[in-house]
N, C-alpha and C positions, 0 to 999 in steps of 0.2 A: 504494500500500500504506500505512495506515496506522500510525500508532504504535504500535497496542495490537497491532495482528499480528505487527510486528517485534521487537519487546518480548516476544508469547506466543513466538514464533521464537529469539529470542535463549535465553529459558527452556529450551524442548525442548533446543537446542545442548547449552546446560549442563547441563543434567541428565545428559546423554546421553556429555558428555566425562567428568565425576563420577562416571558407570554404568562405561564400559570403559574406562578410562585410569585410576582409584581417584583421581583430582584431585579436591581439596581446590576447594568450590564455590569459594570467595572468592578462589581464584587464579583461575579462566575469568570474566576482566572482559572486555568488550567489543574492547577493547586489547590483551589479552596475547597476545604472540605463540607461537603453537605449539610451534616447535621451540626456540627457546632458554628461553623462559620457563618451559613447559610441558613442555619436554623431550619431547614427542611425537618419532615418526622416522616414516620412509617407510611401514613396515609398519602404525604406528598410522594413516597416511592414509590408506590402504588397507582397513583395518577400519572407520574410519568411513566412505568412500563408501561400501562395503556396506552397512552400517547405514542410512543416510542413503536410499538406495533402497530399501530396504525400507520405511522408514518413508513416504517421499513415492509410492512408487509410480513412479517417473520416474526415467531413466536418469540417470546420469551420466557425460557426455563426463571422460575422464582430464585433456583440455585444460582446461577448464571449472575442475578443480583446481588444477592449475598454478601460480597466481599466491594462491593463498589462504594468509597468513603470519599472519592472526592469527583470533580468536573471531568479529570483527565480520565478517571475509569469508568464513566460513562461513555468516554468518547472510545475507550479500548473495547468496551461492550456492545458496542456499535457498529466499530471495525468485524468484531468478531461474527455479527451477526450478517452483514454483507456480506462476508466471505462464505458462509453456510449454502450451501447447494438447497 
């Protein structure tokens, strides 16, 4: 995957946490962590895997969430979901 796709990928993310969460673009860095930073909770992970398959077209395993604490592993969960046949 290259830079310019993970970079448009990162873009969509944010926009997207900006759209349903009202964050402020300049807080959703690549680094900022969800829950403490961003104050996101379960419910907001919840609305965005929904969203997130919608937009991708492609399930999302709950497991596959799991481990995602900040902006950038949303965007690697992302990546990974693209790549899925």
């Amino acid at each position: 995957m290259t830079d310019i796709n993970r970079q448009a990928i990162f873009e969509q993310v944010q926009a997207t946490l900006v759209e349903l969460f009202e964050l402020d673009a300049a807080d959703v860095t690549p680094d900022a962590q969800l829950y403490q930073e961003l104050d996101l909770d379960s419910i907001d992970a919840v609305d965005l895997v929904v969203y997130l398959q919608n937009q991708t077209g492609k399930k999302i395993k709950p497991e596959d969430f799991k481990s995602v604490r900040t902006v950038d592993d949303i965007v690697d969960a992302v990546i990974g979901l693209m790549q899925e046949d």
